[in-house]
C-alpha positions in Angstrom: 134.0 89.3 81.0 131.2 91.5 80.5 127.8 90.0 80.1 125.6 90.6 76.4 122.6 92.9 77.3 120.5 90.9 74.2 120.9 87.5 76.4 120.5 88.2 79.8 119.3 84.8 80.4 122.7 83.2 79.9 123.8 84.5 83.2 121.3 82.2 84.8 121.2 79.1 82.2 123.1 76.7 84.8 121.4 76.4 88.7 123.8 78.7 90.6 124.4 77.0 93.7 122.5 77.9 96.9 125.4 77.2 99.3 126.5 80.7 100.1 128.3 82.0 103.5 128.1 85.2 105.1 128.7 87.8 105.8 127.9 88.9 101.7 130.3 91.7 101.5 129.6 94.1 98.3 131.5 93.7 95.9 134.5 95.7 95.3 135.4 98.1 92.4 137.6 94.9 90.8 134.5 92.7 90.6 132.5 91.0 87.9 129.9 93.0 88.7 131.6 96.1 88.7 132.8 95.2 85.3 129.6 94.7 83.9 127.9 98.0 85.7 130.7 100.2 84.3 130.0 98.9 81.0 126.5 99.0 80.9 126.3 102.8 82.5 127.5 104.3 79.6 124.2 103.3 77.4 122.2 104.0 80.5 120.3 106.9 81.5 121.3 107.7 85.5 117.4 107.7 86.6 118.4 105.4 89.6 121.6 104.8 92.5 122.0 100.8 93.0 124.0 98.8 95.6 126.9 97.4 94.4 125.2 93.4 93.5 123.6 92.9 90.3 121.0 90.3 90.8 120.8 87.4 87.8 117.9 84.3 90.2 115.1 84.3 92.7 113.0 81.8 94.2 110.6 82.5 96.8 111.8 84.8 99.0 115.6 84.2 97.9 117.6 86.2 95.6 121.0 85.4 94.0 123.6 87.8 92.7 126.3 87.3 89.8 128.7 86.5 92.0 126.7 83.8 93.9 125.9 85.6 97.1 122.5 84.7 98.3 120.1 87.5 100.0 116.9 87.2 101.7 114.2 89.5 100.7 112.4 91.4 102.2 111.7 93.8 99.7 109.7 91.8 97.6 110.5 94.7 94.7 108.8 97.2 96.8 105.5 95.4 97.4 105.5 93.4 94.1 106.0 90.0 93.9 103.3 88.9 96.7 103.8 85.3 95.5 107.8 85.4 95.7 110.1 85.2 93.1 109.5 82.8 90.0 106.3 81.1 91.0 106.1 78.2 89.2 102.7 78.0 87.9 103.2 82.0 86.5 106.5 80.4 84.5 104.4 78.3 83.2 101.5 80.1 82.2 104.0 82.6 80.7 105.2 79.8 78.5 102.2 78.4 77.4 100.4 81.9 76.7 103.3 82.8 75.0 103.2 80.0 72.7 99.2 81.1 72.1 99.0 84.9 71.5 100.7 88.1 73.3 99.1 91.0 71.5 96.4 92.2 69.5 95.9 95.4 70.9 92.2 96.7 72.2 91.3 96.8 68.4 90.1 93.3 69.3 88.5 91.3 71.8 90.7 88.4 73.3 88.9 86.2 76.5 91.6 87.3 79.3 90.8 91.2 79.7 87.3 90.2 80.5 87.9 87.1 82.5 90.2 89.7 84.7 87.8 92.5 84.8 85.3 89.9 86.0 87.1 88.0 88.1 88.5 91.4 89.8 84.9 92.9 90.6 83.1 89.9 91.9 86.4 88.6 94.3 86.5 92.7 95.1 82.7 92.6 96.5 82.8 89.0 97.7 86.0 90.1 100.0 84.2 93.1 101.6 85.8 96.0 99.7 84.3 98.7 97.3 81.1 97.5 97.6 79.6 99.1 94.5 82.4 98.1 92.0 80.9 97.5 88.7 84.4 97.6 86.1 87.7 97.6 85.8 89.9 99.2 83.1 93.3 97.4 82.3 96.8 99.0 82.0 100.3 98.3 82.2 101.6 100.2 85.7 100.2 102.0 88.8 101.0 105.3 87.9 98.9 104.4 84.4 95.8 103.2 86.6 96.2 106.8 88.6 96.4 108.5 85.5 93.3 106.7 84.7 91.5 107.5 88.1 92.3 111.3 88.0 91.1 111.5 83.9 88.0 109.6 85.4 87.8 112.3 88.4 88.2 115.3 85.3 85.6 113.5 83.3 82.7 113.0 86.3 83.4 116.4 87.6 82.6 117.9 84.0 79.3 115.6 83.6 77.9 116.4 87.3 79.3 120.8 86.5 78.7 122.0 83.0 80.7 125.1 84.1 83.6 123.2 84.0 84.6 124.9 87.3 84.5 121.3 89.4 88.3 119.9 88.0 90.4 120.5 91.2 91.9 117.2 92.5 92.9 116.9 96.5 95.7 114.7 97.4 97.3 114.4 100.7 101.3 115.5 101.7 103.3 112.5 102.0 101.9 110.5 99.3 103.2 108.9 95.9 101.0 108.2 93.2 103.3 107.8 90.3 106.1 109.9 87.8 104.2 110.9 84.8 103.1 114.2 85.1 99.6 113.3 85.9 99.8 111.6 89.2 103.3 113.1 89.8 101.5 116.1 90.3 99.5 114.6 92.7 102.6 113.9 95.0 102.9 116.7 96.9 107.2 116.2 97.4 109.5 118.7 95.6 112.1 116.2 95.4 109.9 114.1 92.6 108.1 117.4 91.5 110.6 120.6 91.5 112.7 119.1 88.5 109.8 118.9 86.2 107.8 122.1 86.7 104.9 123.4 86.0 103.3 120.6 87.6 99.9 120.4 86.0 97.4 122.9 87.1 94.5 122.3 89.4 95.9 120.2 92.2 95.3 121.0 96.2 97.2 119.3 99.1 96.0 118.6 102.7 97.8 116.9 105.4 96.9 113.4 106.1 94.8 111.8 108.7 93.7 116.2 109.9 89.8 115.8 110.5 89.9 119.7 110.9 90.6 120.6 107.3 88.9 118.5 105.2 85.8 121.1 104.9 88.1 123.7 103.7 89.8 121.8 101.6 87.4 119.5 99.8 84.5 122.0 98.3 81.9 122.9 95.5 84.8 122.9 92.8 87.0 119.3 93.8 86.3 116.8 91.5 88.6 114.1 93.3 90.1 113.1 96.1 93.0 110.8 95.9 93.9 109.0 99.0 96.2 106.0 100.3 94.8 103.8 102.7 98.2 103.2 103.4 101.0 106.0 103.0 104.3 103.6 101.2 106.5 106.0 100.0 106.1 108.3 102.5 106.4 106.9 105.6 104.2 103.3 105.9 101.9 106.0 107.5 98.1 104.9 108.2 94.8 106.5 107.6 92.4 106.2 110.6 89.4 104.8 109.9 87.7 108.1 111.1 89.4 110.2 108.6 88.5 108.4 105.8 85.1 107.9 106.6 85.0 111.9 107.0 86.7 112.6 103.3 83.9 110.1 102.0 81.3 112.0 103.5 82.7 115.1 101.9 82.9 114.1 99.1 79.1 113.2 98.9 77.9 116.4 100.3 79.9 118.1 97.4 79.9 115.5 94.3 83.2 114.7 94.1 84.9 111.0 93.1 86.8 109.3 96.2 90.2 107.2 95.2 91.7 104.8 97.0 94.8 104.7 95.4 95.6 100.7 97.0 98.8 100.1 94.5 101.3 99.1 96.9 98.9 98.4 100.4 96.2 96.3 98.6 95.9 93.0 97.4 95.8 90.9 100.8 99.3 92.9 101.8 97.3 94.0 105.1 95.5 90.9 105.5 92.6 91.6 103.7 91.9 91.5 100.1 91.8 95.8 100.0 93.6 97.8 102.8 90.1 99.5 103.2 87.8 95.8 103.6 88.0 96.8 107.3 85.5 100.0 106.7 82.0 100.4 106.9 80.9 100.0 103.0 79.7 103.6 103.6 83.7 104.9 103.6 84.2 102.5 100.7 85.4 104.7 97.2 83.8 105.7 93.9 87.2 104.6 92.1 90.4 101.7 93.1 93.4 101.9 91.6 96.0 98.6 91.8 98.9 97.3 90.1 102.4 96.1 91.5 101.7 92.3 93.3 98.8 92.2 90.3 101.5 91.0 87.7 103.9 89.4 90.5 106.5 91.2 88.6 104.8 91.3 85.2 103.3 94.9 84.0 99.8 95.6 84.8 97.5 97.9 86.9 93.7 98.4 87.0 91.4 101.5 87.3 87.8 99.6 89.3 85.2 101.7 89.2 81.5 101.9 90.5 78.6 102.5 87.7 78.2 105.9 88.7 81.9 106.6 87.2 81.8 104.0 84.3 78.4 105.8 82.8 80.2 108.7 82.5 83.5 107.5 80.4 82.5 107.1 76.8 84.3 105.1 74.1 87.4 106.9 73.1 87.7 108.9 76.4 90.7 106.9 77.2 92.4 104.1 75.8 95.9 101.9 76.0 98.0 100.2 73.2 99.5 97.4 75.4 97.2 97.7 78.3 94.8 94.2 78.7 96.9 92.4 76.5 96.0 88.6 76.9 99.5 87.8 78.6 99.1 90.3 81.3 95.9 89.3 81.3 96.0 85.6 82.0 99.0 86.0 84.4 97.1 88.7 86.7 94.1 86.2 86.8 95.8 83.5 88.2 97.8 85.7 90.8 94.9 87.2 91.7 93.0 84.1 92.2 95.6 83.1 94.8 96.6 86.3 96.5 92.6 86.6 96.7 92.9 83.1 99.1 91.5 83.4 102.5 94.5 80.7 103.7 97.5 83.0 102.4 95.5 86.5 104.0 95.2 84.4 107.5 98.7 83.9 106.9 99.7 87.1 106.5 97.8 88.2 110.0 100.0 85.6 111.1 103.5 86.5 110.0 102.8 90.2 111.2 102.8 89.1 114.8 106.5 87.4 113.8 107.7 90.6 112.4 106.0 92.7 115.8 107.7 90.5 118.1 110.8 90.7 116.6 110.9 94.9 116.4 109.4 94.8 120.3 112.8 92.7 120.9 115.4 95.1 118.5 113.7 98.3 120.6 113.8 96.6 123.8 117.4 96.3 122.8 117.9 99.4 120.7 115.6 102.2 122.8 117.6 105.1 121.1 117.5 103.6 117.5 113.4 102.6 117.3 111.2 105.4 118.0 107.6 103.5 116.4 106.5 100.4 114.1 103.7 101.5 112.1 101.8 99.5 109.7 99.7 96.7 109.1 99.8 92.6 107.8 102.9 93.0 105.7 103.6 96.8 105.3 105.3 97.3 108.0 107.4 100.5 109.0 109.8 100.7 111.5 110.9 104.4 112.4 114.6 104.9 113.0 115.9 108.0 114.7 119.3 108.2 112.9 119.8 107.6 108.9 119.1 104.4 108.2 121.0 103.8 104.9 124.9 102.2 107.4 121.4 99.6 108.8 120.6 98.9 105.1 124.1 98.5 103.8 125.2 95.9 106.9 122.1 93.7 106.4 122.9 93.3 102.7 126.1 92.6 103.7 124.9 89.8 105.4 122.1 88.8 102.9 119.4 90.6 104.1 117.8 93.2 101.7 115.4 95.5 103.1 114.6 99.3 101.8 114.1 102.4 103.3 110.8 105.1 102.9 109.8 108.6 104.0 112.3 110.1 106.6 114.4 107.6 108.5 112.3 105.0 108.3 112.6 101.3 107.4 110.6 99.7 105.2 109.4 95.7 105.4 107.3 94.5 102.7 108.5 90.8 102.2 106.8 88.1 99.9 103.4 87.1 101.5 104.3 83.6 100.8 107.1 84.4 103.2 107.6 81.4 106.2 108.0 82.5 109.7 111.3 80.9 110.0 112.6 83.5 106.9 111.0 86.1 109.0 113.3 85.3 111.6 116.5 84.1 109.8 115.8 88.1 108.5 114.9 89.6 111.7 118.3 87.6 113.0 120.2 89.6 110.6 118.6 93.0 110.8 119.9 92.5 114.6 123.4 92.0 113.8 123.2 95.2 111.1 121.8 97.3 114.2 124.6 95.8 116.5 127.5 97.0 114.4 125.6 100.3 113.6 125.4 100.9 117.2 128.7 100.0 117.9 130.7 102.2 115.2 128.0 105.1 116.4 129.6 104.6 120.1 133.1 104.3 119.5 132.6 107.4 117.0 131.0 109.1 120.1 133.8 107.9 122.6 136.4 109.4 119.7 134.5 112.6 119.8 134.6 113.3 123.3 138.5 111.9 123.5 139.0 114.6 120.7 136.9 117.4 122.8 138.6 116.8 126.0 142.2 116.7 124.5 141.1 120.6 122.7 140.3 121.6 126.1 143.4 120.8 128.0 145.5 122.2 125.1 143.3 125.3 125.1 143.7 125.2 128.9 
């Protein structure tokens, strides 16, 4: 029986039971589920290609489907929810602030934009990252706080050139910075940008971590260079510490506004508070962009900026309807307050060397499937040398969820409140997934070469 769309709760108004075997095989075509997704496509624009379960619980690292199959994740909604699924205290606060006052729109003051803003710059400089913020604009998603940073970039580079020639923005191949047509045109990959062109004009791309190009390609007319400390999207690929501090000394020789575009490395994911705390402060940026584990799941981002940048944006220059609204607000404080904690960063130092142990075993075991691990804390990248999609599908199978990124590689960004046994109940499973990947790949081998020697004796 298919389930309403307007009451989504009722699927979860009665504790589903935890006890679940495995292996969790998808399920098939005569499902529940498949009822339900058949129904509901109809109504629903095809922007995205799901797995089979249609998830309806979570709790902490745990996630439940309709059916009651149970999954451990390690996907964390690609980098969001830091402090696992349905924190407690957040339920609560969502409740309660609820019950006070959701929206008024930036018409009017309301006490939780600029407790955020506040509590955002002074946890910022007290951590050892972007030692000159000063502000911080509120908005609803990471490609919104982008769109911020680059209008900010736009704006600066018309205050410091009255010619209005300084409005080129550099970005780096490899990266993602968002889908609206903004920072989608500062993601240099034709599969996001080739359906929606003309991107918009005044965009350059260089290759990432290359020391030799950044004079050519940062100059007198770049008004921002937009950077991740930590490639997600494309790869879980890592800017050296050299190349950053070399695109910030660029940009002061020529003017130009550095971004650190943090959304999915940042907020204590590495370790540290910001992915770039581990720099000099004279690498640290001009402008910070966040969002994702900032809401835990809730929608919000943030633009921080230093007082050079905030003197130049004047009231009116930007704006947002829903953007700082005082539920947002009041959530992001308190998940900031604790992913800010020194105890859960220390912790996350802790559970990479789980997670690094455990790929050193799978490629002592699997040489020809691991080729690197990349990464740092809790982004974490292993690189496959064969598709990994029959990896992803076995370990869901088995209750493991785990997502994929740039070319062939496999993507880990768990919960941060994730134990080290649910590092290794995962890491378990990820092993049996490689196992039966392996094996199918050799009997499919063995079948080929049966096939190829019987061609030859009938050709002979």
């Amino acid at each position: 029986m298919a389930v309403p769309t307007s009451n989504p709760p009722e699927l979860a108004r009665h504790d589903i039971p935890k006890e679940v075997s495995l292996p969790n095989h998808d399920p098939p075509s005569d499902s529940q589920t498949a009822a339900i997704v058949n129904e509901h496509s109809a109504y629903m624009v095809a922007t995205y290609v799901r797995p089979p379960p249609m998830m309806v619980k979570g709790e902490g690292c745990y996630l439940w489907d309709i059916e009651n199959r149970k999954y451990l994740d390690f996907t964390a909604g690609i980098a969001v929810n830091g402090l696992g699924h349905c924190d407690p205290e957040m339920a609560k606060l969502i409740g309660q602030q609820a019950r006070t006052l959701i929206h008024t729109s930036n018409l009017y003051h309301n006490p939780w934009t600029g407790a955020l803003s506040q509590l955002l710059i002074t946890r910022t400089k007290s951590s050892g990252g972007m030692a000159a913020a000063s502000k911080a604009f509120i908005c609803n998603s990471g490609s919104e706080a982008n769109e911020a940073a680059i209008k900010f970039c736009r704006k600066v580079g018309k205050t410091r050139d009255r010619s209005g020639k300084k409005d080129e923005i550099v970005s780096f191949h490899n990266s993602f910075h968002g889908r609206t047509m903004g920072s989608l045109s500062a993601t240099p990959n034709p599969k996001y940008q080739k359906p929606f062109g003309p991107m918009v004009p005044g965009f350059k791309y260089g290759a990432y971590n290359d020391l030799s190009s950044i004079d050519s390609l940062i100059g007198e007319n770049t008004c921002g260079v937009l950077v991740e400390p930590i490639q997600g999207e494309g790869g879980v690929n890592v800017a050296s510490p050299t190349f950053l501090q070399a695109l910030r000394d660029r940009c002061n020789q020529v003017g130009a506004v550095l971004v650190y575009d943090e959304i999915q490395c940042g907020l204590s994911r590495t370790g540290t508070l910001w992915a770039h705390a581990n720099l000099s402060p004279s690498a640290h940026p001009d402008v910070l962009t966040t969002a994702k584990a900032l809401g835990n799941g809730f929608p919000i981002g943030a633009t921080i900026v230093t007082e050079d940048i905030a003197k130049c944006i004047v009231t009116g220059d930007h704006g947002t309807t829903f953007g700082g609204n005082p539920l947002a607000c009041r959530l992001a404080h308190y998940i900031f307050s604790r992913l800010s904690e020194h105890s859960l960063q220390r912790g996350v130092l802790e559970k990479e060397k789980v997670f690094r142990r455990g790929f050193e075993r799978l490629q002592s075991r699997f040489p020809s499937m691991i080729s690197e691990v990349r990464g740092r804390g809790l982004i974490l990248g292993v690189q496959l040398t064969l598709d990994p999609t029959p990896i992803v599908t076995a370990a869901r199978e088995r209750g493991l969820l785990i997502i994929t990124c740039g070319n062939n590689t496999l993507r880990f960004v768990p919960p941060l409140i994730i134990a080290k046994e649910e590092i290794e109940e995962g890491l378990g499973i990820l092993e049996q997934a490689m196992e039966i990947v392996a094996s199918e790949a050799e009997v499919q081998g063995h079948n080929r070469s049966a096939g190829d020697g019987a061609s030859r004796t009938i050709s002979a």
